[in-house]
C-alpha positions in Angstrom: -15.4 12.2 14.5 -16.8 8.9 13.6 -15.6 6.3 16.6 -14.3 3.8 14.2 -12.5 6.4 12.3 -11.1 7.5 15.2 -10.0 3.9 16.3 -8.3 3.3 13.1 -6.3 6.5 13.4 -5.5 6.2 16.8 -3.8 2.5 16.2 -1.9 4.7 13.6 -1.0 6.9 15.6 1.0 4.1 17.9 2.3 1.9 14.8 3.5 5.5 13.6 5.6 5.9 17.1 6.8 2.5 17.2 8.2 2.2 13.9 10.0 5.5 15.4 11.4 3.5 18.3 12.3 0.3 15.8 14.0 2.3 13.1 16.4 4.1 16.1 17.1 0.8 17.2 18.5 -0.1 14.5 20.8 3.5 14.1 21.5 2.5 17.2 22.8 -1.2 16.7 24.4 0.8 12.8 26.4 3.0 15.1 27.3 0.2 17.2 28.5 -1.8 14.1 30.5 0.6 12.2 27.7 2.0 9.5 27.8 5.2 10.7 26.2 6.6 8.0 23.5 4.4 8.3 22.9 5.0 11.1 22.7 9.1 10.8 20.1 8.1 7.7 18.1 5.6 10.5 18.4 8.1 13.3 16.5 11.0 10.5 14.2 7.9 9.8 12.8 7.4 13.3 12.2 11.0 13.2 10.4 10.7 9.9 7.7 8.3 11.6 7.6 10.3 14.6 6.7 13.3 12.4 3.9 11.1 10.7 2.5 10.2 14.3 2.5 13.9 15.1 0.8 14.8 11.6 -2.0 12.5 12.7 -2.5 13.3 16.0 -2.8 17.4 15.2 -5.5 16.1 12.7 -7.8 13.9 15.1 -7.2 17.2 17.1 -8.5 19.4 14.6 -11.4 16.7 14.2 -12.7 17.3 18.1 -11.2 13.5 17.8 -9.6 11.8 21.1 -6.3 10.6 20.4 -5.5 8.1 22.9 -1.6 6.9 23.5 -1.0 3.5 24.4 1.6 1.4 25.4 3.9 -0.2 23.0 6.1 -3.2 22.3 9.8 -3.0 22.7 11.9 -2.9 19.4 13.8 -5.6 18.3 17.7 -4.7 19.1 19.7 -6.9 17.0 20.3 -7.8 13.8 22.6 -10.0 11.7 23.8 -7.9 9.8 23.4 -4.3 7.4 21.3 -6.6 4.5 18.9 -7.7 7.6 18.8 -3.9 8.9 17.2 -2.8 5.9 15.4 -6.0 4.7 13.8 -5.4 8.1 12.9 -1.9 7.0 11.1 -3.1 3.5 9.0 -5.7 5.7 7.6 -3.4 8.2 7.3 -0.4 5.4 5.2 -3.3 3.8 2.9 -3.7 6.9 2.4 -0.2 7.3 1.5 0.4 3.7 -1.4 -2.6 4.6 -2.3 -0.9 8.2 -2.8 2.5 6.1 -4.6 0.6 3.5 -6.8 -0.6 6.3 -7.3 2.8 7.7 -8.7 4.2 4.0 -10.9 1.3 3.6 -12.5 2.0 7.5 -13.0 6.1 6.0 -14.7 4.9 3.0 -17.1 2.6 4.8 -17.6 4.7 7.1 -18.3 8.0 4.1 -15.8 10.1 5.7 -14.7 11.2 2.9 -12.4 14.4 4.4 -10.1 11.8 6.5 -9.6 10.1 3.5 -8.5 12.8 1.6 -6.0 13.2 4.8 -4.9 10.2 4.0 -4.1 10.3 0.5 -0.8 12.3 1.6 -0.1 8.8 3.8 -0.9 6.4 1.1 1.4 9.0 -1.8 4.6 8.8 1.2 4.7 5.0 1.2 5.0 4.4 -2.5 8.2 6.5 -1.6 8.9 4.2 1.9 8.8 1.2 0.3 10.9 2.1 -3.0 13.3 3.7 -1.4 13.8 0.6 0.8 14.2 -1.3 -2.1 16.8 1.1 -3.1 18.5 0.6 -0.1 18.7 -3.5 -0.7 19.5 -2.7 -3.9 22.7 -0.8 -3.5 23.9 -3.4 -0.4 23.1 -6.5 -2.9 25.9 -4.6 -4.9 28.3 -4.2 -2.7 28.0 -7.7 -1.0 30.2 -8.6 1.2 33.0 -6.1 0.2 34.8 -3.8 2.7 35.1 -1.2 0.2 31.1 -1.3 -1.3 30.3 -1.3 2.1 32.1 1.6 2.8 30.9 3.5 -0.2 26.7 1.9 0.6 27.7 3.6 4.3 28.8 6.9 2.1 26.1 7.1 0.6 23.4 6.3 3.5 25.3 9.4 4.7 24.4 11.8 2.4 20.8 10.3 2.3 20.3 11.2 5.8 21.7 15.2 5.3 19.3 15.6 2.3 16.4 14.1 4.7 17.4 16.4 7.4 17.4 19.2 5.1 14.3 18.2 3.3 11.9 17.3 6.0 8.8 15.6 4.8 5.9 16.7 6.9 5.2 20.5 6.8 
């Protein structure tokens, strides 16, 4: 596997796992707060991006790639409040889409053209991060700050984590 290829991967590879460790962080600080729902939906999240770091590392296996696990920075544990839970979610779905951007640029300089086939299936699966994000902070703008929207936004985050759980995204 080409070294820089590699390199590029591998820093995706940790991003993949901390983004893992951020978004149960916040199910954590959800469950803490009374958004249980959300919190089930973060919790099937973290998975999510632990699932993605997986799905890279079998293929830098499968490349007679090195993956190499570093260390990572802690999470940020606290947050204002549900809008700045998931605003936080659209800003670092945002960054990732740039890292993965990053990584595709890298294959194509580099003319390896099979890893960035791989990672058309990465590039496809943010379009749905970052929109369903902005889903998200669309249906909490619409409930504001009323107990009862609330409720129903922590309802519906509910039944957003089942059909994840039941529907897992990598195969």
């Amino acid at each position: 596997m080409n070294t820089k290829v590699e390199a590029s991967l591998n820093k995706q590879i940790n991003a993949e796992e901390h983004a893992s460790r951020l978004y149960f962080a916040m199910g954590v600080w959800c469950d803490k707060n009374g958004f249980s729902g959300s919190a089930k939906y973060l919790y099937a999240h973290a998975e999510e991006e632990r699932m993605h770091m997986i799905k890279l590392v079998h293929y830098v296996s499968e490349r007679d790639g090195n993956v190499i696990i570093d260390s990572l920075p802690k999470p940020q544990n606290n947050w204002d409040d549900i809008l700045a839970v998931f605003t936080e979610v659209l800003t670092h779905e945002k960054s990732v889409t740039g890292m993965i951007n990053s990584m595709f640029e890298v294959c194509m300089q580099e003319k390896d053209y099979l890893t960035s086939n791989f990672l058309q299936w990465y590039i496809q699966e943010q379009v749905e991060e970052e929109s369903g994000a902005r889903e998200i902070l669309d249906m909490i703008t619409l409930a504001g700050n009323s107990q009862g929207g609330l409720f129903h936004f922590d309802k519906e985050m509910a039944a957003k984590a089942a059909l994840a759980l039941a529907n897992p995204v990598v195969k």
